[in-house]
C-alpha positions as CSV (number, residue, x, y, z in Angstrom):
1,X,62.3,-41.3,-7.0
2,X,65.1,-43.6,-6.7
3,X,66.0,-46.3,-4.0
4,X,68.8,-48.4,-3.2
5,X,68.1,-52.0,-1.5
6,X,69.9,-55.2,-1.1
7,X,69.6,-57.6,-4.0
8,X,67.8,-60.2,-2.0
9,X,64.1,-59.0,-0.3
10,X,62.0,-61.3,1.5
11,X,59.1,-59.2,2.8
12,X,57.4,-56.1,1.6
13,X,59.4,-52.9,2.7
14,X,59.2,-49.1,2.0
15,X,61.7,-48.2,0.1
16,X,61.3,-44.6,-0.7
17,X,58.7,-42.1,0.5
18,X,59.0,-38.2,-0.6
19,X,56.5,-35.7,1.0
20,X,53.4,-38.2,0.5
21,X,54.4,-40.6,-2.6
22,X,55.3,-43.7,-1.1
23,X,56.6,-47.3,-2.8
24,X,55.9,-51.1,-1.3
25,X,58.2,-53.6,-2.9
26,X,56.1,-57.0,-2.5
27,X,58.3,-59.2,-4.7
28,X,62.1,-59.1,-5.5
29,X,61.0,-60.0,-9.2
30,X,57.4,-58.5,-9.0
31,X,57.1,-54.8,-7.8
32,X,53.7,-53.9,-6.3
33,X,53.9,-50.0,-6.2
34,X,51.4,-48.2,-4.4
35,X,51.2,-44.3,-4.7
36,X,49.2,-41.4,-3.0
37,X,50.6,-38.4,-4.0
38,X,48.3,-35.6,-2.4
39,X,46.9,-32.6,-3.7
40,X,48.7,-29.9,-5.5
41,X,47.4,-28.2,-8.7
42,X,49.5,-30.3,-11.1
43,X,46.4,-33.1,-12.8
44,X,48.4,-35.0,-14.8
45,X,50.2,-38.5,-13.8
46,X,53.9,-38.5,-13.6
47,X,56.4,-40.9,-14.8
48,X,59.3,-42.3,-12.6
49,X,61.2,-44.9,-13.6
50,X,61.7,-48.8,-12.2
51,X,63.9,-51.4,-12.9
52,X,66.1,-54.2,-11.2
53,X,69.4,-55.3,-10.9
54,X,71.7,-57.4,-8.8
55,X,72.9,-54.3,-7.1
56,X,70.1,-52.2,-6.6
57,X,66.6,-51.4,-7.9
58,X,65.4,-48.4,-9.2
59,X,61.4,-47.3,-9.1
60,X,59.0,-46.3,-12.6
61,X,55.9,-45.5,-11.7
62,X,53.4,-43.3,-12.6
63,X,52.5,-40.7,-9.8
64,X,48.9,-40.4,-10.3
65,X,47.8,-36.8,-8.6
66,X,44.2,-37.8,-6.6
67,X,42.6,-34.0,-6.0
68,X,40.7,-33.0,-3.1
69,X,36.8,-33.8,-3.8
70,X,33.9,-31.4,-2.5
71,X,30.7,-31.1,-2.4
72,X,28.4,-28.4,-3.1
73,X,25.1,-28.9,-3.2
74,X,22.1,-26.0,-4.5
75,X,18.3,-26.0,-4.6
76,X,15.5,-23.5,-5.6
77,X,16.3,-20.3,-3.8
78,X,20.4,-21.2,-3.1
79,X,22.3,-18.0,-3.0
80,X,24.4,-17.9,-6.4
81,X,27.5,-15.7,-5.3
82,X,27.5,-18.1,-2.5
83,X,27.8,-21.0,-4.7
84,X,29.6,-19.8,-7.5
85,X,32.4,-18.2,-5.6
86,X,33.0,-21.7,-3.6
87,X,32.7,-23.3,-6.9
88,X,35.2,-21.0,-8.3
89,X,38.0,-20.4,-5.3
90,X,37.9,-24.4,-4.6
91,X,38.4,-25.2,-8.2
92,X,41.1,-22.7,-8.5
93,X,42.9,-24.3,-5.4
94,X,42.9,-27.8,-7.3
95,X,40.1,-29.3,-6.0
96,X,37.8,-31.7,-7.6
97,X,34.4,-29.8,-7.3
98,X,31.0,-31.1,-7.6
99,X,27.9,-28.8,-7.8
100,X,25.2,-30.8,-7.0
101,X,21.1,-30.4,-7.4
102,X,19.3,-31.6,-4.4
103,X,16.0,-31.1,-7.0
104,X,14.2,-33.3,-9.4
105,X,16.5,-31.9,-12.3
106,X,19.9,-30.4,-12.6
107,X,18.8,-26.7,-13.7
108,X,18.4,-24.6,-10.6
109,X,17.0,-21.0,-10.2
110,X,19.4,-19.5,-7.4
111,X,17.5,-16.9,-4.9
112,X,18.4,-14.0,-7.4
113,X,17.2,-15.5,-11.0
114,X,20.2,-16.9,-12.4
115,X,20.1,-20.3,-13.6
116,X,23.2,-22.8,-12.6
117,X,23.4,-26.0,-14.1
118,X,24.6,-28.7,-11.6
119,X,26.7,-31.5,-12.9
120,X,25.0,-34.2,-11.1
121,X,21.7,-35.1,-8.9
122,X,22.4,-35.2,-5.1
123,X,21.6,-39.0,-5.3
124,X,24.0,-39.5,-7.4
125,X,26.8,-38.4,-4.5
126,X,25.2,-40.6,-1.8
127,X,28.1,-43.5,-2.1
128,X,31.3,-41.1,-2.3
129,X,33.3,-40.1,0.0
130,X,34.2,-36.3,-0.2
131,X,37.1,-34.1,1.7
132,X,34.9,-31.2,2.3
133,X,31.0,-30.9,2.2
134,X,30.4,-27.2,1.9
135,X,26.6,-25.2,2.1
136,X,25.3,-22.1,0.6
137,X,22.8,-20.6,1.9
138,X,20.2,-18.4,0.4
139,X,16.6,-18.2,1.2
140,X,14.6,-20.8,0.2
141,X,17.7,-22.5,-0.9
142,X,18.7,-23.6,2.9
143,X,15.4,-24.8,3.5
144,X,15.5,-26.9,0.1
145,X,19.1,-28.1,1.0
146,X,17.4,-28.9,4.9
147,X,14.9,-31.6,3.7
148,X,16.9,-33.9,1.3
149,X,17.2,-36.8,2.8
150,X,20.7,-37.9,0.7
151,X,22.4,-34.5,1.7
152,X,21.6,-35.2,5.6
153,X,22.8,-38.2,5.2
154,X,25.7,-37.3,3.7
155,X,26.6,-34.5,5.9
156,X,26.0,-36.5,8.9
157,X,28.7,-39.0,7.9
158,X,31.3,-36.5,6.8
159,X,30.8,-35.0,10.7
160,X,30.8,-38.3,12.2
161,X,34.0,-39.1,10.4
162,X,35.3,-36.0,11.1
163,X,35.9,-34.5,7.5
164,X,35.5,-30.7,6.7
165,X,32.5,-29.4,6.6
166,X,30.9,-25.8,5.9
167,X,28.0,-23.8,5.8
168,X,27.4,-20.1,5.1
169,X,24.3,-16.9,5.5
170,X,21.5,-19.0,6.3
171,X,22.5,-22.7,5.9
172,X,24.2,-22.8,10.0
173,X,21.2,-22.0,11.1
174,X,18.4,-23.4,8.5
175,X,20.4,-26.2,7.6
176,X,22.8,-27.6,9.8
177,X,21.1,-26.5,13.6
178,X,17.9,-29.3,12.5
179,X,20.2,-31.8,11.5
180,X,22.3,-31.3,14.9
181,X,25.7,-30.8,13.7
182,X,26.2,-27.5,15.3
183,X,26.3,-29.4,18.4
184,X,29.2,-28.0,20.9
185,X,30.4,-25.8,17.4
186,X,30.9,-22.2,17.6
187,X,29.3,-20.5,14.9
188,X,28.2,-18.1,12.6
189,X,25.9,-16.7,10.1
190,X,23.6,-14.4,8.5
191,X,22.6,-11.6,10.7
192,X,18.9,-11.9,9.9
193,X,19.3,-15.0,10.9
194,X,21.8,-14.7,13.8
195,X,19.4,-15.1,16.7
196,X,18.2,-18.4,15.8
197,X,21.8,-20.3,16.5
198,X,22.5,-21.7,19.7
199,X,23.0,-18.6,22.1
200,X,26.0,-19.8,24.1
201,X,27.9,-20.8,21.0
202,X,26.9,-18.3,18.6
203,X,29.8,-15.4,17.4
204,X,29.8,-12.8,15.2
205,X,32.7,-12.9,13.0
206,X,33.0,-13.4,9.4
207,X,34.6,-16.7,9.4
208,X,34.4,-19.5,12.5
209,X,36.5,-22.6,12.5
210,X,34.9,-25.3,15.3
211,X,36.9,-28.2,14.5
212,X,35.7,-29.7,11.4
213,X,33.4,-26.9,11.2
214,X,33.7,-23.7,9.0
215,X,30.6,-21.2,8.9
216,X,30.7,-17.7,7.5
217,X,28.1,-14.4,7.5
218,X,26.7,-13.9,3.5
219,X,27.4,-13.4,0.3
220,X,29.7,-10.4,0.7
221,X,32.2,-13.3,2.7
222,X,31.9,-15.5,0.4
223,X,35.5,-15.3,-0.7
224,X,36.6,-15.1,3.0
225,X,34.7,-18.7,3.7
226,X,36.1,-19.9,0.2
227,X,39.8,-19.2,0.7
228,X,39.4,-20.5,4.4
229,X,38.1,-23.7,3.1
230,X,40.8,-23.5,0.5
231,X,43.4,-23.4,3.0
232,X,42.3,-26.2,5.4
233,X,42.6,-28.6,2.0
234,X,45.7,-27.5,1.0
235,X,47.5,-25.0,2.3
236,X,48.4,-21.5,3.6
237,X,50.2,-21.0,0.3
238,X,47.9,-22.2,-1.9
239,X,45.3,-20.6,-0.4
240,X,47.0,-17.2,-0.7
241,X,48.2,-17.3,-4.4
242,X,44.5,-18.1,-5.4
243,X,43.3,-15.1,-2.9
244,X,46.2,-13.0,-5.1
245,X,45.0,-14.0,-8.5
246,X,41.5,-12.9,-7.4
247,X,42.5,-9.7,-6.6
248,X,41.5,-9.8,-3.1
249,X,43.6,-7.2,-1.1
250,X,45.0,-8.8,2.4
251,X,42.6,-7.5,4.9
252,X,40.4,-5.6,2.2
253,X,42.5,-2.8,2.9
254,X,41.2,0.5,1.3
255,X,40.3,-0.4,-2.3
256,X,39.7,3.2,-4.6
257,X,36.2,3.4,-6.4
258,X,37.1,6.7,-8.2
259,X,34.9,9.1,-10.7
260,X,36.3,11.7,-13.1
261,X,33.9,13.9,-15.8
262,X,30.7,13.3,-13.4
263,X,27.7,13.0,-14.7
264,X,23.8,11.9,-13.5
265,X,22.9,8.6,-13.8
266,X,19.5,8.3,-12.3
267,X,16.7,7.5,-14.4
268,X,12.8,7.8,-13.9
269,X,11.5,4.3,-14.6
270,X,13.7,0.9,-13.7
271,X,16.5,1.0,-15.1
272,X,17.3,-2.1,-18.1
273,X,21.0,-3.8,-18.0
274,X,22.0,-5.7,-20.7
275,X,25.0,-8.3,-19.3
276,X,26.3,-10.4,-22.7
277,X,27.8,-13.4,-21.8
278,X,29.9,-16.2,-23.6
279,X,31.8,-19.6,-23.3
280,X,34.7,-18.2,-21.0
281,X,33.0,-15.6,-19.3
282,X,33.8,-14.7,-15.6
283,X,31.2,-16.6,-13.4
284,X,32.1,-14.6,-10.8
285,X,31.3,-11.5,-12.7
286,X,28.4,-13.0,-14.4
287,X,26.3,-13.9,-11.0
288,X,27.8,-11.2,-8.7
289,X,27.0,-8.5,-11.1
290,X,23.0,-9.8,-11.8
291,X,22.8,-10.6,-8.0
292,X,23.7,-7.2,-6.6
293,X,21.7,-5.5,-9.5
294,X,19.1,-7.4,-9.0
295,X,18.8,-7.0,-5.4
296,X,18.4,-3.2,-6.0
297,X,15.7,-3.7,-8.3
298,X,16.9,-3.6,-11.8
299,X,15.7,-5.3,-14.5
300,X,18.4,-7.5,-15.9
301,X,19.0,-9.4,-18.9
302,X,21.7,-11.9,-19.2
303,X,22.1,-12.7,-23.0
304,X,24.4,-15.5,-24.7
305,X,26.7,-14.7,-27.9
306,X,26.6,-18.2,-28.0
307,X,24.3,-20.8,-30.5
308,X,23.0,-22.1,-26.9
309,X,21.5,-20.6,-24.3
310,X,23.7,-22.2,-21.7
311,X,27.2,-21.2,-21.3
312,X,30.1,-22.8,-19.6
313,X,32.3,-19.9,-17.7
314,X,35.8,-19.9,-17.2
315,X,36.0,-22.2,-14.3
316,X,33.4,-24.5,-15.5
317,X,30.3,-23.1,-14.4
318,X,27.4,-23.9,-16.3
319,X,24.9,-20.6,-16.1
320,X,21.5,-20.9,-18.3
321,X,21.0,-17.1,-19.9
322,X,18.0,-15.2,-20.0
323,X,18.3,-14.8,-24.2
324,X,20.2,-15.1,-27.1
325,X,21.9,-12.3,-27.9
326,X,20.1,-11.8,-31.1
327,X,16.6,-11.7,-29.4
328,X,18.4,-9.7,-26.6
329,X,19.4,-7.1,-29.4
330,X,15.9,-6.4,-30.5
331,X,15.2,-3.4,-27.2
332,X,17.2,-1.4,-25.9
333,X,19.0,-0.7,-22.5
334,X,19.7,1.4,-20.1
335,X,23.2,0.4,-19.2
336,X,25.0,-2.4,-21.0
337,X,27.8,-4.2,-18.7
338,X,30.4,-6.6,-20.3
339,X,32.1,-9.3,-17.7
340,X,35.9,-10.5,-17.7
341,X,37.5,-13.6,-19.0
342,X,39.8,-14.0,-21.5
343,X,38.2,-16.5,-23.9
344,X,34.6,-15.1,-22.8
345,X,35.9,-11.6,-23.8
346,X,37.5,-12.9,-26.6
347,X,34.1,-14.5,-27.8
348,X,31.9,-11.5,-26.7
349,X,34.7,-9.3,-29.4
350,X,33.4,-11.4,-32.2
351,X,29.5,-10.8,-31.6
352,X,27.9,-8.9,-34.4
353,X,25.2,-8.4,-32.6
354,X,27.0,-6.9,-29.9
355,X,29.0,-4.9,-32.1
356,X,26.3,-3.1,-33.1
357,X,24.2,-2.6,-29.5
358,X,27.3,-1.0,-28.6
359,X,27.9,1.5,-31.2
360,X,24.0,2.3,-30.7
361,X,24.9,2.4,-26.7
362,X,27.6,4.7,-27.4
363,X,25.8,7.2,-30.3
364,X,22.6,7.5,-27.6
365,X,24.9,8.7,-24.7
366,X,23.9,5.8,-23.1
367,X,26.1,4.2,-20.2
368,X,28.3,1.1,-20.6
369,X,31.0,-0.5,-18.9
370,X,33.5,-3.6,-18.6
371,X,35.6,-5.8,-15.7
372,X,38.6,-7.5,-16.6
373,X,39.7,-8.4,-19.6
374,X,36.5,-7.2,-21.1
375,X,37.2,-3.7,-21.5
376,X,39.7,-4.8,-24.0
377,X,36.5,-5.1,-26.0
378,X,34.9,-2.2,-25.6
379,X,38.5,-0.3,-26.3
380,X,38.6,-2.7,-29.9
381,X,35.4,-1.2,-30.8
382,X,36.4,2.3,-30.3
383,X,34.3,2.7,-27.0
384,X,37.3,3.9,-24.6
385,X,38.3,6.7,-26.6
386,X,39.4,9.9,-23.9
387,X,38.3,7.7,-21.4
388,X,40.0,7.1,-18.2
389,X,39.4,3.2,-17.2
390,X,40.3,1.0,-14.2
391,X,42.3,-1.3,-16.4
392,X,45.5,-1.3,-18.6
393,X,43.9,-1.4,-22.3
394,X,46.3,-1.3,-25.5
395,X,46.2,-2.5,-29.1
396,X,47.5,-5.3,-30.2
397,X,50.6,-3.8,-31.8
398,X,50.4,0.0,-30.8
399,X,51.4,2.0,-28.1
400,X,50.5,0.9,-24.5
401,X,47.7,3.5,-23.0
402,X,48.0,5.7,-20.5
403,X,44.1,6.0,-19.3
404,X,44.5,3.8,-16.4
405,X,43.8,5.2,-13.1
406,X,46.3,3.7,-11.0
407,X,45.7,2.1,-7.6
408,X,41.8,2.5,-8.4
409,X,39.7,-0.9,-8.5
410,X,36.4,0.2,-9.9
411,X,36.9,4.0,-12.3
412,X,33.6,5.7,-13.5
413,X,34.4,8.4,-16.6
414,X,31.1,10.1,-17.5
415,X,28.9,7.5,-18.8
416,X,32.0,4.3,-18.8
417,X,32.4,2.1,-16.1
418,X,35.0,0.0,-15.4
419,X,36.4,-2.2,-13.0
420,X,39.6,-5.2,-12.5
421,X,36.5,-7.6,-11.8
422,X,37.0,-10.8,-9.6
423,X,36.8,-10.0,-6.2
424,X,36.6,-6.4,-6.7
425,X,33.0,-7.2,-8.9
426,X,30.7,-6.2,-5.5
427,X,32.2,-2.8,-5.5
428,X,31.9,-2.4,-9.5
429,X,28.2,-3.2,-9.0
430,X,27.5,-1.3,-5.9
431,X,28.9,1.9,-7.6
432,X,26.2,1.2,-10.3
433,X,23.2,1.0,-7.7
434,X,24.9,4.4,-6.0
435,X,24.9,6.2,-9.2
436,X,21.7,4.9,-10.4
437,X,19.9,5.1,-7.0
438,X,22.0,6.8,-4.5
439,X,23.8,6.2,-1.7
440,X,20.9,5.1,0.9
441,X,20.1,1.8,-1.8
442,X,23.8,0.9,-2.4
443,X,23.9,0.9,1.4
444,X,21.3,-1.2,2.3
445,X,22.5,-4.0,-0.3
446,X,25.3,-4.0,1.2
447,X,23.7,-5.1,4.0
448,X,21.8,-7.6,2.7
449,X,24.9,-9.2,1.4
450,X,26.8,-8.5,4.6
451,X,29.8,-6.2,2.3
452,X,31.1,-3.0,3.7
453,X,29.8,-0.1,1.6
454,X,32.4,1.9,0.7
455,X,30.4,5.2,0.8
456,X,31.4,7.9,-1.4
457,X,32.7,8.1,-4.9
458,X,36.3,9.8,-5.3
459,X,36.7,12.5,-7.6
460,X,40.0,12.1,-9.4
């Protein structure tokens, strides 16, 4: 950023301003240089250079990127995909993100059974100032979020100062409606919970924007509300290339679940899932996954390959597992399910114990699957062999494969599932409950989560 002046300067002037970086000269011999440079993704401070001559004066200074900060809180009962997605598509964006514990302590049970960590008490957030304040619901979570006294407070200023604030499923009308900040707002939310907003003002469409105001239906928007939110802070661009790298299709337009070699899946006790986690995993994956499975009544196990029980996923998630691996590797299951991430997947690879669950897996005719980058594991341990897959796998040095299914999002080959995870996850895991259960149970938790159901599996 460079500026020409006049060598003599009497009173403070701006002398260069580019997009929103802007430069005070206060002194002819004594530059005071004050910066806002808003948001992009870039974290890192700049350097531009200043100096002073007779003639003109030329401008150093570091350009010192200040992120969007939000706010989302959780309690006992809080929705996970709810949270974790917002947590995810925000940080993504380039926002500062702070998941917050309106309890006594920072581990929280979400309304499903998995365990987040929050990075800081609620009380802790009381004094800052945020750009966006946004809700999950979840049942009791919404009532939990409802009576803390700092969160009220703090969503009560950020309306009355007129800064972004969100709510989705239950929180609109659990949450916000007591504390009277759907005042005048058109809104939406949960269907269960639909008929308790205000009648006049109450619409039913995935995503509302009321001014400040953003509300949204359940879990199966979750990325909708996200990338909304996303795009209010910084952009229609932005908000799209994070949408893109999440593999959401523009509109949700007709996404392939496909099935090849058929075989029955159903099972006459509930069925076990084994979900190995690592540092790097998918947290998208990771909760969606247990959620939906959960939610149709199967008994999951989330186990670390780590030395800890708690993990930190890919976009800095902190999820407490169920079990160490080892521990986890003493029974066995019904239906073993890897999730993405590179460095997760890459960690999950190295896991003797999972090495050998899945060769056992495998030589029992048992079913397993992958999303992502994970099936890159499952094809180094010889599991993908003759086996179509939804994903491009390969070796290292040989020949790239040819069992990808192209244009199909979720591919089931006999007992192999696989899926290009992200925002395609939902699907992955409502094929499971459909094969496992039948179509009438994958329906009705869709439902619940407010996601179309795809219906039918296509033979390929």
């Amino acid at each position: 950023m460079i500026a020409s002046l006049s060598p003599t300067l009497t009173e403070p002037m701006l002398i260069s301003s580019m997009g929103s970086i802007s430069a005070i000269v206060t002194s002819p011999s004594l530059y005071s240089i004050s910066l806002i440079h808003s948001p992009i993704k870039q974290r890192k401070a700049q350097s531009l250079r200043l100096r002073a001559s007779s003639a003109s004066l030329s401008i150093d200074v570091d350009v010192v990127t200040i992120p969007k900060k939000v706010l989302v809180p959780i309690g006992y009962g809080t929705e996970e995909i709810e949270a974790v997605v917002l947590v995810d598509v925000l940080r993504r964006a380039g926002a500062d993100v702070t998941l917050a514990s309106v309890e006594q302590k920072l581990e929280v049970e979400g309304s499903s059974g998995t365990k987040l960590l929050a990075d800081v008490l609620i009380s802790k957030c009381s004094e800052q100032v945020f750009d966006l304040v946004a809700l999950p619901g979840g049942m009791p979570g919404a009532v939990r979020l409802r009576d803390c006294g700092a969160l009220e407070k703090i969503m009560k200023r950020q309306a009355e100062e007129k800064r972004l604030y969100g709510a989705i499923s239950m929180a609109p009308a659990i949450t916000l409606l007591p504390w009277g900040l759907l005042t005048r707002k058109k809104t939406t939310g949960h269907p269960a919970f639909f008929g308790k907003l205000p009648t006049f003002w109450a619409v039913q469409t995935n995503i509302q924007i009321s001014g400040e105001l953003t509300t949204s239906r359940g879990p199966g928007t979750s990325f909708q509300f996200a990338l909304s939110l996303a795009n209010q802070l910084f952009g229609e661009t932005t908000a799209k290339s994070v949408g893109e790298l999440l593999l959401l299709r523009d509109g949700f337009q007709n996404p392939e679940i496909k099935e090849v070699n058929s075989i029955d899946w159903s099972l006459n006790h509930t069925p076990r899932v084994l979900m190995p986690v690592a540092n790097g995993s998918e947290e998208v994956e990771v909760v969606t996954i247990s959620d939906v499975l959960r939610r149709a009544k199967v008994d999951v196990t989330v186990a670390s390959v780590e030395r800890s029980l708690r993990i930190t996923a890919s976009q800095g998630t902190k999820i407490v597992t169920d079990k160490l691996i080892g521990e986890a590797a003493e029974s066995a299951y019904d239906l073993i399910l890897l999730p993405g991430g590179r460095a997760g997947s890459e960690r999950l690879q190295k896991s003797k114990f999972l090495k050998k669950l899945l060769k056992e897996q495998q030589e029992a005719g048992r079913i397993y699957g992958a999303t992502n980058s994970a099936s890159t594991v499952l094809h180094k341990h010889g599991l993908l062999k003759e086996k179509r897959t939804a994903v491009y796998v390969s070796d290292t040095d040989g020949p790239a494969s040819d069992q990808m299914i192209e244009g199909a999002e979720v591919v089931i080959d006999g007992n192999v599932i696989t899926s290009l995870g992200l925002a395609t996850v939902t699907n992955f895991s409502l094929a499971i409950v459909s094969k496992l259960f039948g179509h009438g149970r994958a329906r009705s938790v869709s439902e619940g989560l407010v996601h179309e159901y795809r219906g039918n599996l296509k033979a390929s």
